[in-house]
Every structure is written in structure tokens, then in C-alpha cells.
C-alpha positions as CSV (number, residue, x, y, z in Angstrom):
1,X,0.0,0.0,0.0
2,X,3.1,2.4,1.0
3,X,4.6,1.3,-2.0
4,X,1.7,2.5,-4.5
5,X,0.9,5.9,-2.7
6,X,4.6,6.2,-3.3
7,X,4.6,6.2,-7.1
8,X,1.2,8.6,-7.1
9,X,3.4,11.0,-5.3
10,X,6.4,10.3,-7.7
11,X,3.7,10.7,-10.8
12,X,2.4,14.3,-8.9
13,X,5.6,15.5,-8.7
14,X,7.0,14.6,-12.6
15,X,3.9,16.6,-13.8
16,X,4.5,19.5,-11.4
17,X,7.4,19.7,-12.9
18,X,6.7,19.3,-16.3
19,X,3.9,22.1,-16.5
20,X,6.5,24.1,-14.9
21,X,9.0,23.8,-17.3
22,X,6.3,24.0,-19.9
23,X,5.6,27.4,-18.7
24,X,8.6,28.3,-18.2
25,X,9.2,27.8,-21.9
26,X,6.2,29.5,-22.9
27,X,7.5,32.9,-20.9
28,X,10.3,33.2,-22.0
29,X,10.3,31.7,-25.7
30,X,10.8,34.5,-28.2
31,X,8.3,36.0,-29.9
32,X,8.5,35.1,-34.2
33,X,9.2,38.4,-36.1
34,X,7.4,39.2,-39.4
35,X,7.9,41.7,-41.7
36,X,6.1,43.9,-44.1
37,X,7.5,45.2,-47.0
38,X,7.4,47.3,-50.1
39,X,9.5,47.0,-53.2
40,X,11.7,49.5,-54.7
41,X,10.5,50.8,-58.1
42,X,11.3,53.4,-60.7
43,X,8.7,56.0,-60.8
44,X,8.7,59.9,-61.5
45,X,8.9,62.1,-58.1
46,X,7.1,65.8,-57.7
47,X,8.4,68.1,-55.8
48,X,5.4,70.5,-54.4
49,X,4.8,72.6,-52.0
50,X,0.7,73.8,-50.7
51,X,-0.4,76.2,-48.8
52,X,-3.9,78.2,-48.7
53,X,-4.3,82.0,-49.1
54,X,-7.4,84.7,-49.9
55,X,-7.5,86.0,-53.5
56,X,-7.8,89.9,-53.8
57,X,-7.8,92.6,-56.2
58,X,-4.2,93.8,-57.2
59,X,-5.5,97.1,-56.2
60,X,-8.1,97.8,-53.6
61,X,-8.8,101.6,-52.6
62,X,-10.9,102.2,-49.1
63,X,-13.3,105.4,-49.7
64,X,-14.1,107.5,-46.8
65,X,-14.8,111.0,-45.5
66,X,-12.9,113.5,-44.1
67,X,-15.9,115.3,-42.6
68,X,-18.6,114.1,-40.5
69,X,-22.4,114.7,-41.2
70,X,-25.3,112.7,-41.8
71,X,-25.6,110.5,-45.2
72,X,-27.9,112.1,-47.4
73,X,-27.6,110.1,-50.3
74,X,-26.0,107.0,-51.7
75,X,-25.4,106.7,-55.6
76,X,-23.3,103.2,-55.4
77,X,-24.0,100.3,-53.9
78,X,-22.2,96.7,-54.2
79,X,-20.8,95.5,-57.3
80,X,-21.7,99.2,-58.7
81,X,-19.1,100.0,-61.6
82,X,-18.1,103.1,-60.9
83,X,-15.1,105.6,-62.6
84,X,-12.4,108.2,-61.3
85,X,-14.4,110.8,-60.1
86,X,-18.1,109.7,-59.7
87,X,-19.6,110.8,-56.8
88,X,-21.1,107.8,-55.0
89,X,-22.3,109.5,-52.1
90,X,-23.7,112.7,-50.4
91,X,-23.1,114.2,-46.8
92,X,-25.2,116.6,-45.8
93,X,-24.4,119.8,-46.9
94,X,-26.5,122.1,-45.3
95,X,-24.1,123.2,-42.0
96,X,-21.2,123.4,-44.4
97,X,-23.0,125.7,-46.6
98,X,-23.5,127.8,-43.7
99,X,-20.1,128.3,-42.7
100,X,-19.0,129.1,-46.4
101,X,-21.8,132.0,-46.3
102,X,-20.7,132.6,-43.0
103,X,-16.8,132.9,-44.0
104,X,-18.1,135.1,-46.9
105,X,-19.4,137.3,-45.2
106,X,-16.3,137.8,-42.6
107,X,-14.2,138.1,-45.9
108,X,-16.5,141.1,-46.9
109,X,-16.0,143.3,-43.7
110,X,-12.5,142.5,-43.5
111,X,-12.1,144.4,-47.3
112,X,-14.4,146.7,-45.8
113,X,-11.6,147.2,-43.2
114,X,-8.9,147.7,-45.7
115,X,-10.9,150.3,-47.2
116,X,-11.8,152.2,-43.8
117,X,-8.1,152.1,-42.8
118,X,-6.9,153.8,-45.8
119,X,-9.5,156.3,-45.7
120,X,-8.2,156.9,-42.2
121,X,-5.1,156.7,-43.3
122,X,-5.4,159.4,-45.8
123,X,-6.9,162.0,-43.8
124,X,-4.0,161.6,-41.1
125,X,-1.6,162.3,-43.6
126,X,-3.5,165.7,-44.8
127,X,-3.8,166.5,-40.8
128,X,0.0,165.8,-41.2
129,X,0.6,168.1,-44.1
130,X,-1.9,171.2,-42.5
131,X,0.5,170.5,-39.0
132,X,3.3,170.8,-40.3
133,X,3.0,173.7,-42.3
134,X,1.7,175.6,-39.6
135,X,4.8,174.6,-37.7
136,X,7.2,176.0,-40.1
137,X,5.0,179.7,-39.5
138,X,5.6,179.2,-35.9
139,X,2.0,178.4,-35.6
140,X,2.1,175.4,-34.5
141,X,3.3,173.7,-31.7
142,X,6.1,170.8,-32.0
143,X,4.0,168.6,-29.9
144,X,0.9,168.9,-32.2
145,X,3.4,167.9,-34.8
146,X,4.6,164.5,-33.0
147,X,0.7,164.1,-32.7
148,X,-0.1,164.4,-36.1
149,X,3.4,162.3,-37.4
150,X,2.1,159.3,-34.7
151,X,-1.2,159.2,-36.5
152,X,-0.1,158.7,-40.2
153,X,2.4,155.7,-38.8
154,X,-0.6,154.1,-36.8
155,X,-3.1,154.6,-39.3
156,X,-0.7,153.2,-42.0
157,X,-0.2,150.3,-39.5
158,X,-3.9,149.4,-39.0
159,X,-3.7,149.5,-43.8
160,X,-1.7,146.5,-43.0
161,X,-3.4,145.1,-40.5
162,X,-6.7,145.4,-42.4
163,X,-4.9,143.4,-45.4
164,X,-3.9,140.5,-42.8
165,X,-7.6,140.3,-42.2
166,X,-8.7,140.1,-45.1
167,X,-5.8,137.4,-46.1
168,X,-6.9,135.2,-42.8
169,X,-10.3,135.4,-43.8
170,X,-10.3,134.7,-47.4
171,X,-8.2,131.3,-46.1
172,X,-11.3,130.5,-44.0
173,X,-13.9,130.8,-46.9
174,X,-11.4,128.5,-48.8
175,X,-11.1,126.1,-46.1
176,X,-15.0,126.3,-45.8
177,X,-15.3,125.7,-49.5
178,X,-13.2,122.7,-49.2
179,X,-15.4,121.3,-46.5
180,X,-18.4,122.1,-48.0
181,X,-16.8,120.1,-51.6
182,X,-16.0,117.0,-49.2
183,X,-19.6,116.7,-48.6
184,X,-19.2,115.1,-51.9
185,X,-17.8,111.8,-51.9
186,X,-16.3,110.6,-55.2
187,X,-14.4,107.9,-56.1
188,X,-10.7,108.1,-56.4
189,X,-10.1,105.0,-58.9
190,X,-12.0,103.2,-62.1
191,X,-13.6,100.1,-60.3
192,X,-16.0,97.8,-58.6
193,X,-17.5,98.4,-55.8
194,X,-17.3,95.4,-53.3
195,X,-18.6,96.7,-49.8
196,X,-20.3,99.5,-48.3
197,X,-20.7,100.1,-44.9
198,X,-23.3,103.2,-44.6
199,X,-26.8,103.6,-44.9
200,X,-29.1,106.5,-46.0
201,X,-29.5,108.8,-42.7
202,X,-26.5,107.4,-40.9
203,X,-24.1,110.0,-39.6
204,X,-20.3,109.2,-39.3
205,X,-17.8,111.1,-37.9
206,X,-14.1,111.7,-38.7
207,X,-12.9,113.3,-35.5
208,X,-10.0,110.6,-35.3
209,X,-9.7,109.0,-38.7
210,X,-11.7,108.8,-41.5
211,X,-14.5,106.4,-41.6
212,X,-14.3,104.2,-44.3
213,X,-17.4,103.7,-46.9
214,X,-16.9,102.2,-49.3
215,X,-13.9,99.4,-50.7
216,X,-13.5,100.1,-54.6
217,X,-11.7,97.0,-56.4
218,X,-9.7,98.4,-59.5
219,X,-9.9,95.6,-61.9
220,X,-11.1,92.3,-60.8
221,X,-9.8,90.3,-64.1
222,X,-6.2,90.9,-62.4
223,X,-6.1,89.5,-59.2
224,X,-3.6,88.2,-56.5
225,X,-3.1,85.6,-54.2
226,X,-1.6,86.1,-50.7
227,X,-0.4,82.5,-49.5
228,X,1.7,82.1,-46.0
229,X,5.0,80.2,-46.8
230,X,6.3,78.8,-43.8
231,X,10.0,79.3,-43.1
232,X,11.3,76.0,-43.9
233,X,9.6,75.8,-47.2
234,X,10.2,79.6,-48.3
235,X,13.8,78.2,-50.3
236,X,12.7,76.1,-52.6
237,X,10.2,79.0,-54.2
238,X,11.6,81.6,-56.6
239,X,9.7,84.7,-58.5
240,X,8.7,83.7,-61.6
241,X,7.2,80.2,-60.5
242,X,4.0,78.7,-61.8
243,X,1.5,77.6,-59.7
244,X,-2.0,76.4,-59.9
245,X,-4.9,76.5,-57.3
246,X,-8.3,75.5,-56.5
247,X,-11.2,77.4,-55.0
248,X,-14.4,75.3,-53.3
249,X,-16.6,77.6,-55.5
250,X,-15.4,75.5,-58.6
251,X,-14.3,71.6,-57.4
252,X,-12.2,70.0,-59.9
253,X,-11.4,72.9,-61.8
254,X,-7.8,74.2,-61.6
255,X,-6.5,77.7,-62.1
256,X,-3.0,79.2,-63.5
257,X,-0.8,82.2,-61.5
258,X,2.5,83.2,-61.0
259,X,4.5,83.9,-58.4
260,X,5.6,87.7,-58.7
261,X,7.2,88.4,-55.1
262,X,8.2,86.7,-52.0
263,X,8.1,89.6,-49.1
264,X,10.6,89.9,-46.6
265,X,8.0,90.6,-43.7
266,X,7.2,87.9,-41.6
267,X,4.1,86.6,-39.5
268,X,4.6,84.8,-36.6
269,X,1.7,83.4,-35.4
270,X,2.0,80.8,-32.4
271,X,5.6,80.7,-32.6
272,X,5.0,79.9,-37.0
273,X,6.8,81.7,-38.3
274,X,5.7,82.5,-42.0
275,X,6.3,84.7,-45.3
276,X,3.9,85.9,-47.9
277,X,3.9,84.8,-51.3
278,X,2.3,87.3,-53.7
279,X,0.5,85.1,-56.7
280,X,-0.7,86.9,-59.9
281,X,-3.5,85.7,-61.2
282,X,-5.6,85.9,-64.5
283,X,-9.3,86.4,-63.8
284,X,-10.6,87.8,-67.2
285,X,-13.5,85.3,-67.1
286,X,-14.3,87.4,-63.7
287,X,-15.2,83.2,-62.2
288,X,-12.6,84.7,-58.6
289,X,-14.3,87.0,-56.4
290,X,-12.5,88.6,-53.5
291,X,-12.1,86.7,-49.9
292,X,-12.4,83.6,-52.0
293,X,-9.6,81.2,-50.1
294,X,-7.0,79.3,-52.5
295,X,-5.7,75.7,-52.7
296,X,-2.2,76.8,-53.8
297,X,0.4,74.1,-55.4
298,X,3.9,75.3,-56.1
299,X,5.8,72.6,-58.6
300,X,9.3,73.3,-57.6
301,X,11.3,70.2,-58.6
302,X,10.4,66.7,-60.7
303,X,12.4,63.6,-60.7
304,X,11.4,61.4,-64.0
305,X,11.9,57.4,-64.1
306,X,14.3,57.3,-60.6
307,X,14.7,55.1,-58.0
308,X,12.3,55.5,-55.1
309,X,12.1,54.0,-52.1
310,X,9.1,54.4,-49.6
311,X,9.0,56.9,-46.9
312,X,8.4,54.4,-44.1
313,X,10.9,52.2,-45.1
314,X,13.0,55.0,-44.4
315,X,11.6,55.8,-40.8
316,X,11.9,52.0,-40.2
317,X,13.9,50.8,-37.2
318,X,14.4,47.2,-36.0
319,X,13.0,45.5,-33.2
320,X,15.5,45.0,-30.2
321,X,16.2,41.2,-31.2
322,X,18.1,42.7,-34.2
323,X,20.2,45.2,-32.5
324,X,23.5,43.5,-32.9
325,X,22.6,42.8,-36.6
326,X,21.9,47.2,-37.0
327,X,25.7,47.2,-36.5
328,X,26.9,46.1,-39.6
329,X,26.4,47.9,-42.8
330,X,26.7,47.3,-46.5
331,X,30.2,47.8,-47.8
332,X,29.7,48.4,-51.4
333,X,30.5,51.4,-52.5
334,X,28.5,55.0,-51.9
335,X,28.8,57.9,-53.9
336,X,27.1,61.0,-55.0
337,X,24.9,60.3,-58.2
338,X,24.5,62.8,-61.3
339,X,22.0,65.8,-59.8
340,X,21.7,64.3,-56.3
341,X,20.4,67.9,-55.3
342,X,22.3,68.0,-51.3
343,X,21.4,64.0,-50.6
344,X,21.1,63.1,-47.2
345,X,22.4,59.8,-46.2
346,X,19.8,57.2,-44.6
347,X,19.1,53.7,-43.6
348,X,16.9,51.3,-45.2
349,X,16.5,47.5,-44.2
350,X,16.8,45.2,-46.9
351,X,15.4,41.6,-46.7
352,X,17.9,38.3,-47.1
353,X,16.2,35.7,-46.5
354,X,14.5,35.7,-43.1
355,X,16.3,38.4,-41.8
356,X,16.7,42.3,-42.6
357,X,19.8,43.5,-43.2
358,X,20.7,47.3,-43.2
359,X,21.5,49.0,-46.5
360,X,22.9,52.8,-46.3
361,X,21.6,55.0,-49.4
362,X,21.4,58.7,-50.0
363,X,17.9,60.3,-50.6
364,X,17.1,63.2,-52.7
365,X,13.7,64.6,-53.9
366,X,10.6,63.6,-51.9
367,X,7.4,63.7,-52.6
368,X,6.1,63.2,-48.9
369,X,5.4,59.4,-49.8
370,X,8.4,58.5,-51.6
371,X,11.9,59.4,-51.8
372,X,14.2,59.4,-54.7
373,X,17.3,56.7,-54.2
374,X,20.0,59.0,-55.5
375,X,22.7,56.1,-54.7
376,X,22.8,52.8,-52.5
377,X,23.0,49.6,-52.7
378,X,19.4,49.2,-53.8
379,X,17.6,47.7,-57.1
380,X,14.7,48.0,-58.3
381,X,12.2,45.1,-57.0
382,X,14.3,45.1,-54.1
383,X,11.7,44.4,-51.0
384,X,12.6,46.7,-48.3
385,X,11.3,46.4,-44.4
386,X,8.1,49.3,-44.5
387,X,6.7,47.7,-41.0
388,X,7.2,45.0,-38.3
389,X,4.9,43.2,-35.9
390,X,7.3,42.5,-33.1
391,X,5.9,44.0,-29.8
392,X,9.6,46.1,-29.3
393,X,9.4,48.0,-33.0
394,X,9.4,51.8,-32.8
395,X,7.2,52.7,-35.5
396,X,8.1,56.4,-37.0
397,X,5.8,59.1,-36.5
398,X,5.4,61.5,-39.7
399,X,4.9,64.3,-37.7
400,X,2.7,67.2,-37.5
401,X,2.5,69.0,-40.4
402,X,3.1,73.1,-40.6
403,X,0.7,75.7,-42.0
404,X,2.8,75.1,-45.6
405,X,4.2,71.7,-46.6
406,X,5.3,69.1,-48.8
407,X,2.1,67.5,-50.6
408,X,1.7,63.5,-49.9
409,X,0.7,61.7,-52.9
């Protein structure tokens, strides 16, 4: 009886065992590696850059008032054509009318002055002439003399004075005048009309600045595009570039510009910084309106038939079981190609057999998918690791992308 109860505890114990080494096994086996990847082909590469802007007129004029009064009239209103010097709206005339009359009137009296003066005048030089020639009969006193010398220099004084008058005021009936002609407000430019911000009755003021009423458009088959290049992308555009953009208001359809300046002034906004790219654009059709926002695409380099390997085969790195194998690279020779355009020199893992092996190449253009192989030990057809499914890969992260970049196919 011993004896049997003996082997069961012998049996227990072997099986113990065994599922313990069983499990053991199972912990701390390693985990099979796969591999997904992407061949390297010949294909043409596009250089582009996008960004968005906000078409406008080349020239756009803001019509205001430089005196303040009630609207009387209105003779534009949107989309009005209008030319250089049409009046397209009426102030109220009426207190500005009154001042002219008014600074008419102070302009009369102040002749009338000039004319009383030298009357004045003229007598005190007689009374002079009667003084004095008493005086030399000894019939006269030498102070009635002074007298009569002091009133000829004052009376010629207050000529003179009179004529300052008369000057002072005749520049108030002009500046009146010019009031009163601002009650008419004409525009300054052949155009369009595309906003107006004042009603019939409604009084504005220009204390401060003037008060804008209306935006006049010069010629909307010439417009512009304002795009915002961001810093790292400003480079690869020169003047003179074509580009092509798409508005929602017309899906599918693409339109034609040209860049014509890059400014110098840059916007930061939220630590972006970013630079203006002027676009010119032909809008004879008149399909563009103003405020319309623009799907810009700036072709600044193409690739034809090259070697291109894919973007993610270039972010890839190997799991941690192949860390020793990351060591050791290709040694056939690197070089730069014919128009490598500033390579950069990467790492892509090539498939042999079961197991990647690294291959060092230098890239050139990109079009945000694919990179062109400039050089490498690389053929086309050659499968190159893209992805792995072992729980220790580091997949690469595109990153965020900026207000302008690189357009992904």
C-alpha cells in the first residue's frame, strides 16, 4: 500500500514539474518576427509645395470722409461699376453751406476794413501836411506835430493790419469751401464696388480717422493671391514660379498664376513663423471673387523614371532582437549620383532571407510618400522592411505638419 501511494506522489511530482518547465518555456520563448514590406520601383517624383491663401484685387482703394455729417444720399452700392471721379455718395451739406456764407461774409468786412483804414489813413496824412505847415509859420506847436506824425504811422499800420484780415479770412472761406466740396464723396479709382458700410440717414464722424465707406476693387480680371510660406519651405520658391490653385466655388477645376514676389516681412503666429507669397492671377473670365480662399500648389522640382524607395521604409527601425545585426552595414560602394540635389544619407533594411539586413543610401527629392534613391545599394524590386509586428518595433511618427508643406501623394 506504502509502495503505491509512493509512485502517485512520484507521478504528482514529474507533472508538477513538467507544467512548470512548460511554462517556463512558454515565458520566456521568443516571440516570431514578421515583416512587411514594399519594393523599390522606378517611378517619376514631384516636388510641391501647398499652402492656402485669400484671393484679392491687385488694387483695392478704401473710400471715406474727411468730414462728419449725416448720409444724405447714396449713388453706389455693391458691385456698382463706378469711374475716377463719380460721386457715389452725399453728406449733408447744409451746415457746411452755412459756414461758407458765413466765411463770406467775414471776408467782406475784412475788405471793408482795408478800405476804412486807408480812408483813415489818408486823412492823417492831410492833418499831417496842414501840422506841419503851420509849424514852419511858428503856428504850431512841436508837440501837435509828434501828434499828427504818430497818426499817419498808426493809421498806415492798421492798412496793413486790415490786409492780414482780409488774407486770414479769405483762407477761411477757402477752407470752408473745401469742407463744403468734401460733402461730396467721389471715387478716387475706375472700379468695382465690393462693400459698403453706410446707410441713408447714418451719420459718421471723422474726428480721429476717417471712416471708411466704401472698398472700390480696381480691376477684378487681375487679381492676386496672398499665400503664407512657412519658413522652412520659403527656399525652394523663386519669383517667376508657376502655380495652380483650386477654389471650393469651382471643385475639380484648376487655375494658373504666377508667383511675382516673396516679401521679406514675416508673420509669426503661435511661434509659426511664415512669409507671404504674392501670386498673380488671371481672372478675365471674372469666375474669382474677393475673400475667396485658394488651394495653392507650387511645382518646384520633378524627378522622371528614378529610384524611389518608400517613406516608411526609411523611418523604419528594428526591433530589439536585431540590435546587434543594426551594427553592420553594407560595404559596397557610396557615392554622389549625377543631380543628387544635397542627398542626405539614410538607412533602409533590406530583406535576405529571413532576416533584414541594413543598407545605407542617399535620398534626394521627396514627394512626402516617396523618396528618390540618388545612390545605394538598392535595385529596383528590391523588398525593403516598411513595418514590423514584433511588440519592441518603434514605428516612426510623420509628424505634424506646418501651416505650408510638402504635398503627400
Amino acid at each position: 500500500m506504502n509502495f503505491r501511494w509512493g509512485w502517485l506522489a512520484f507521478g504528482v511530482a514529474v507533472a508538477a514539474a513538467g507544467a512548470g518547465y512548460w511554462q517556463y518555456r512558454v515565458r520566456h520563448q521568443v516571440p516570431e518576427i514578421s515583416y512587411k514590406t514594399a519594393s523599390v520601383e522606378r517611378r517619376n517624383i514631384v516636388g510641391r509645395v501647398t499652402a492656402s491663401g485669400t484671393l484679392s484685387a491687385i488694387v483695392t482703394v478704401q473710400v471715406g470722409t474727411q468730414v462728419s455729417g449725416r448720409i444724405q444720399k447714396l449713388f453706389a452700392d455693391f458691385n456698382s461699376v463706378v469711374t475716377k471721379g463719380e460721386l457715389v455718395a452725399k453728406i449733408d451739406p447744409a451746415l457746411f453751406e452755412a459756414s461758407v456764407q458765413q466765411a463770406q461774409a467775414n471776408y467782406l468786412a475784412a475788405k471793408a476794413g482795408v478800405t476804412t483804414a486807408e480812408a483813415n489813413a489818408l486823412a492823417a496824412d492831410k492833418q499831417y501836411a496842414r501840422t506841419k505847415a503851420l509849424h514852419d509859420q511858428n503856428l504850431a506847436a512841436q508837440a501837435d506835430l509828434d501828434t499828427a506824425e504818430a497818426n499817419v504811422a498808426t493809421s498806415h499800420s492798421a492798412i496793413e493790419a486790415a490786409k492780414a484780415a482780409v488774407a486770414q479770412s479769405l483762407a477761411s472761406l477757402h477752407q470752408a469751401e473745401v469742407n463744403l466740396s468734401y460733402t461730396s464723396i467721389v471715387s478716387p479709382i475706375d472700379g468695382v464696388v465690393i462693400s459698403r458700410t453706410v446707410d441713408v440717414g447714418q451719420t459718421v464722424a471723422a474726428s480721429l480717422s476717417a471712416p471708411t465707406l466704401f472698398t472700390i476693387a480696381q480691376d477684378l480680371t487681375k487679381m492676386q493671391v496672398d499665400t503664407n510660406v512657412a519658413e522652412g519651405d520659403v527656399g525652394r520658391l523663386e519669383v517667376g514660379m508657376k502655380t495652380f490653385f483650386t477654389v471650393d466655388s469651382f471643385p475639380g477645376q484648376r487655375f494658373l498664376g504666377k508667383i511675382r514676389q516673396i516679401r521679406n516681412a514675416a508673420t509669426t503666429v503661435q511661434n509659426v513663423v511664415t512669409y507671404d507669397a504674392v501670386i498673380d492671377v488671371d481672372n478675365t473670365d471674372l469666375k474669382l471673387r474677393p475673400g475667396m480662399t485658394a488651394n495653392v500648389t507650387v511645382v518646384y522640382a520633378e524627378r522622371r523614371k528614378v529610384l524611389a524607395v518608400a517613406n516608411a521604409a526609411l523611418r523604419f527601425r528594428p526591433p530589439a532582437a536585431l540590435a546587434p545585426a543594426a551594427s553592420g552595414e553594407s560595404h559596397r560602394p557610396r557615392g554622389h549620383g549625377p543631380g543628387s540635389d544635397a542627398p542626405e544619407t539614410h538607412s533602409v533594411w533590406l530583406m535576405h532571407g529571413v532576416a533584414p539586413q541594413a543598407v545605407p543610401v542617399h535620398t534626394g527629392l521627396t514627394d512626402g510618400t516617396v523618396t528618390e534613391v540618388v545612390d545605394g545599394d538598392l535595385n529596383e524590386g528590391d523588398p525593403v522592411v516598411v513595418e514590423s509586428t514584433a511588440p519592441d518595433t518603434a514605428p516612426a511618427s510623420t509628424g505634424a505638419a506646418g501651416p505650408l508643406r510638402r504635398l503627400p501623394f
